[in-house]
C-alpha positions as CSV (number, residue, x, y, z in Angstrom):
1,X,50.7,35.5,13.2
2,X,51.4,39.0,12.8
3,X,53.0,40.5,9.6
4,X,53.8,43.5,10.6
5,X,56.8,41.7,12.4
6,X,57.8,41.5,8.8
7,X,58.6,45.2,9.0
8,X,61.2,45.3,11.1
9,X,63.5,42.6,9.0
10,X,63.7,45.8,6.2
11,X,67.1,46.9,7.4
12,X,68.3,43.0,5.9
13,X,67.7,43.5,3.0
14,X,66.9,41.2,0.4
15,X,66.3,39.0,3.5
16,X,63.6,41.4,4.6
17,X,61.4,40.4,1.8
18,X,62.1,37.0,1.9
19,X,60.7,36.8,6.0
20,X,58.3,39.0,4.7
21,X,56.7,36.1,2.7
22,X,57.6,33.7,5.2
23,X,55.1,35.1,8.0
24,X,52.7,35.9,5.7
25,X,53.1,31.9,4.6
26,X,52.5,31.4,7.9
27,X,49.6,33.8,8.6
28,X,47.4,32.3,6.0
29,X,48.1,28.9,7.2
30,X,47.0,29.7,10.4
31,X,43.9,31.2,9.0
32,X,42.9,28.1,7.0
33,X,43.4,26.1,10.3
34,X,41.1,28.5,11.8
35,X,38.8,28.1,8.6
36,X,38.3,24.1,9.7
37,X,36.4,24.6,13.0
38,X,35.3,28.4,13.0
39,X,35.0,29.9,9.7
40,X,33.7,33.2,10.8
41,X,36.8,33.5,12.7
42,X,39.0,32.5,10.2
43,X,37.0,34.9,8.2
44,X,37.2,37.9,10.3
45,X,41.0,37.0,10.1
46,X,41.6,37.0,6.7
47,X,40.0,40.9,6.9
48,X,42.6,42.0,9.4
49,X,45.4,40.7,8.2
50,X,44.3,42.0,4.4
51,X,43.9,45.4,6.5
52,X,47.8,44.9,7.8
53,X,49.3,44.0,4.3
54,X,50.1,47.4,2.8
55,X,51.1,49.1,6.3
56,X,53.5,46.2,6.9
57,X,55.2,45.9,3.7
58,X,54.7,49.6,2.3
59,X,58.5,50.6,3.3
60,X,60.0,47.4,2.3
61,X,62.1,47.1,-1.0
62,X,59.9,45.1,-3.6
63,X,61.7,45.4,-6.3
64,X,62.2,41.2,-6.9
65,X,58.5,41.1,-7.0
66,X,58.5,38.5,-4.3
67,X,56.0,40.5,-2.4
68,X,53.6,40.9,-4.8
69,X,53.6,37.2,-5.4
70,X,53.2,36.3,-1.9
71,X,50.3,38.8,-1.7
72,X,48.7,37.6,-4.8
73,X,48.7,33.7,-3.8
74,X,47.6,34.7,-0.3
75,X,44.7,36.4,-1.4
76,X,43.8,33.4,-3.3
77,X,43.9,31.5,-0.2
78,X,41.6,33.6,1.9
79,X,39.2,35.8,-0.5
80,X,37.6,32.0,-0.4
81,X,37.5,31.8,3.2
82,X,35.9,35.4,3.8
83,X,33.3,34.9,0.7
84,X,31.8,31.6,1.8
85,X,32.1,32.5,5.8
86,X,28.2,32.1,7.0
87,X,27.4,35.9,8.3
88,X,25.0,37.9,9.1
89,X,24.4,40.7,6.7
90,X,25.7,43.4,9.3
91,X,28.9,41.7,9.6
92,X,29.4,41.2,6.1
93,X,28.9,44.7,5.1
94,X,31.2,45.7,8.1
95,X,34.0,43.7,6.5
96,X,32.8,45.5,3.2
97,X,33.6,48.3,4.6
98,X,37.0,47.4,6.0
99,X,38.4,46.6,2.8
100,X,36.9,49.0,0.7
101,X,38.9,51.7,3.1
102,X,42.2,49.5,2.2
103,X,41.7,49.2,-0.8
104,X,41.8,53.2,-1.1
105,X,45.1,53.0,1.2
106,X,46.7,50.6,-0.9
107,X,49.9,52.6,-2.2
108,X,50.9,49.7,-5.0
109,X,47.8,47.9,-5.7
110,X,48.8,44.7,-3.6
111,X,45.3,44.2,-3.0
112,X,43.9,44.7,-7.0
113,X,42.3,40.8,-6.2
114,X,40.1,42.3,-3.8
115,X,39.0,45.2,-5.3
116,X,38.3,43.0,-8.3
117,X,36.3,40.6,-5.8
């Protein structure tokens, strides 16, 4: 599932966020599904689309605060999934990496559970 399909709902409105939250529902249940036979997959997953959160939703209205809950509960969903992934250390500190660069990028601190991770 891709969440920067979310984007182009903005011009709807209130409906923008609200399919907004619906494919990123459906992105992290995707990702847990992944998590039950591959969980390096599901792992390296839960990186990109943590790396596709802010770009996707940075222009949409979040003003109901329905983003920021749907952000928050996701990344309670798959911080677990990327933490206990079984990786070598390369590939963990690559993903390090990764998400310390979006956490820098993050224009509204969406992804303050990371950083705090």
């Amino acid at each position: 599932m891709d969440i920067q399909r979310a984007v182009s709902y903005q011009e709807f409105g209130w409906k923008g966020s609200r399919l907004a939250c619906q494919r990123l529902k459906e992105a992290v249940a995707e990702i847990k599904k992944t998590a039950k036979a591959d969980s390096v997959t599901a792992a390296d997953g839960a990186v990109t689309l943590v790396e596709k959160i802010w770009p996707a939703l940075e222009s949409m209205d979040s003003s109901s605060g329905a983003l920021g809950g749907s952000v928050g509960w996701a990344l309670t969903k798959l911080l677990p999934i990327v933490v206990e992934a079984r990786v070598n250390r390369k590939t963990r500190d690559q993903w390090l990496v990764r998400l310390f660069q979006v956490i820098l990028e993050d224009g509204v601190d969406y992804l303050w559970p990371v950083q705090e991770r």
